[in-house]
Residue, then its C-alpha position, 0 to 999 in steps of 0.5 A: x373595651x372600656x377599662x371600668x376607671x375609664x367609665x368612672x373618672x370620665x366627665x359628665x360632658x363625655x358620658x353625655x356624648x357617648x350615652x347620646x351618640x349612642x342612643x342616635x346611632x341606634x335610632x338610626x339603624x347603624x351599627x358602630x362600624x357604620x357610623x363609623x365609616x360616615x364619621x370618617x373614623x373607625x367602627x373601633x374609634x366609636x365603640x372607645x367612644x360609647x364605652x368611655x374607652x376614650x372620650x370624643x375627640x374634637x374631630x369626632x365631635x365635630x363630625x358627630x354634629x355633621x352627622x348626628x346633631x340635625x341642627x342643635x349644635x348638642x354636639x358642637x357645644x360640647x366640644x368646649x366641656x369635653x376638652x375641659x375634663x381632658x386636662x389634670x385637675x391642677x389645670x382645669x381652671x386654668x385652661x379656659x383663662x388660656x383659651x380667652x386670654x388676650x394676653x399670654x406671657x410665659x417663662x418656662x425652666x424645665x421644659x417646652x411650654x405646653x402650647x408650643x410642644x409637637x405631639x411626639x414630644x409630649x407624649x415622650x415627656x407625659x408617658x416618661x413622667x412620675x408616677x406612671x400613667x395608663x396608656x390610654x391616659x396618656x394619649x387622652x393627655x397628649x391630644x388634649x394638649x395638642x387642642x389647646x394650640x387652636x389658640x394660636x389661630x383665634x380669633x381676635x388674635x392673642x399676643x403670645x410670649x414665651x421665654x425659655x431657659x436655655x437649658x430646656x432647649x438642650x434637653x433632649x426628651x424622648x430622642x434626638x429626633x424628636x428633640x430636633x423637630x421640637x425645636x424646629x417647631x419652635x422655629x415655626x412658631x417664632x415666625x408668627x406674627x403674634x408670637x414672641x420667644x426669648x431664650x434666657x442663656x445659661x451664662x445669665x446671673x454670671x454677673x450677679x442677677x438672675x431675675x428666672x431663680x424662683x421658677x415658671x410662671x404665666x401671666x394672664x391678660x383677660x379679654x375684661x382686662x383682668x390681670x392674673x398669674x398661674x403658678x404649676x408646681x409639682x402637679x399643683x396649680x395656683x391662680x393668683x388675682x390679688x393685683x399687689x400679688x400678680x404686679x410682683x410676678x409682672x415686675x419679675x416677669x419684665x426683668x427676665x424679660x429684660x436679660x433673655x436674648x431678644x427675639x432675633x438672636x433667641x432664633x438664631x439659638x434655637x437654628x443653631x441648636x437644631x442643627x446640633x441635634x443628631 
């Protein structure tokens, strides 16, 4: 049964969905096991679903527009919406820039980036993360980051950068196995055509420059040739546009890039720190 924060914080779009499945189920004659079964989910994945217990998944709402749409796309329209409202708010603005970006480029100094986690490990780091979370909160987390990686297989392609401290692949989050299959994912990932990942090693600054010192940042390419930087700290998101602004973070982004591994011996890294995990 729906908790009643559920039914207060979930979005307009996932209150549509579950009032409007609702109302064709019952249209229909099907009770919610029924439904369930010519959705391929469980009559228990449809009352979460109605109650707000936990908003439709993409999978469901796909199904949902097989099943129930008859034609309107209602359901197929509001897949975009739905994940939306998923996301914490300091990230909400952010994540269609993400979606539609034709560039992205990343540093990261703590942990994997979003779009490159397994499942497992982000579930270890949003439920071992500070102040707690409901459980029901954090799998709604877990599968909303888990959709953002459609982005990989768009089309037209986005060109795709990351680079890691080293630190952030030698901490372990969760268990070293899931740790091990994070940074063989990694490997996988590595392997795309239109992915490029850099390692940026702890022995950097052991000459006197160290370009990463100020922290993660995203650099935004826009399919209009916009160029924009975000900035998340602390559970706070900042979306800078000022060009004078976001050419600086550009300029620094370019310089870490610049003293990171390249992309053959940032794999080779990542292999032999795999292998480590035990």
């Amino acid at each position: 049964m729906a908790r009643a924060e559920n039914k207060v914080t979930a979005g307009p779009t996932a209150q549509m969905v579950a009032n409007l499945a609702r109302k064709l189920r019952v249209r229909k004659g099907w009770t919610q096991e029924q439904l369930g079964s010519e959705l391929g989910f469980s009559g228990a994945a449809v009352s979460a679903m109605e109650t707000l217990a936990q908003p439709a998944s993409d999978d469901m709402l796909v199904q949902l527009e097989r099943v129930l749409g008859d034609g309107m796309d209602i359901f197929e329209d509001a897949r975009v919406p739905v994940r939306l409202e998923k996301f914490p708010e300091q990230f909400k603005d952010f994540a269609p820039l993400e979606q539609h970006a034709v560039v992205l480029q990343m540093y990261e100094t703590l942990v994997i980036n979003g779009l490159f986690q397994t499942e497992e490990y982000a579930r270890a780091l949003i439920g071992g993360g500070y102040p707690p979370l409901p459980e029901q909160r954090v799998e709604e987390l877990v599968q909303a980051r888990m959709e953002r990686q459609a982005l990989f297989d768009r089309q037209p392609v986005a060109s795709i950068e990351l680079i890691l401290e080293e630190a952030v692949l030698r901490r372990v989050i969760g268990s070293p196995e899931i740790m091990r299959q994070q940074l063989r994912h990694l490997i996988t990932c590595a392997h795309r055509r239109n992915v490029t990942l850099q390692v940026l090693p702890l022995e950097c600054g052991t000459d006197g420059e160290y370009a990463g010192d100020r922290g993660g940042m995203t650099l935004v390419e826009t399919p209009d040739h916009d160029h924009l930087a975000f900035l998340e700290v602390q559970g706070e998101g900042l979306l800078i546009s000022d060009p004078a602004k976001v050419s600086t973070y550009a300029q620094r982004y370019a310089k870490i890039r610049a003293q990171a591994l390249d992309p053959r011996e940032s794999l080779g890294l990542i292999e032999e720190l795999a292998g480590e995990q035990r």
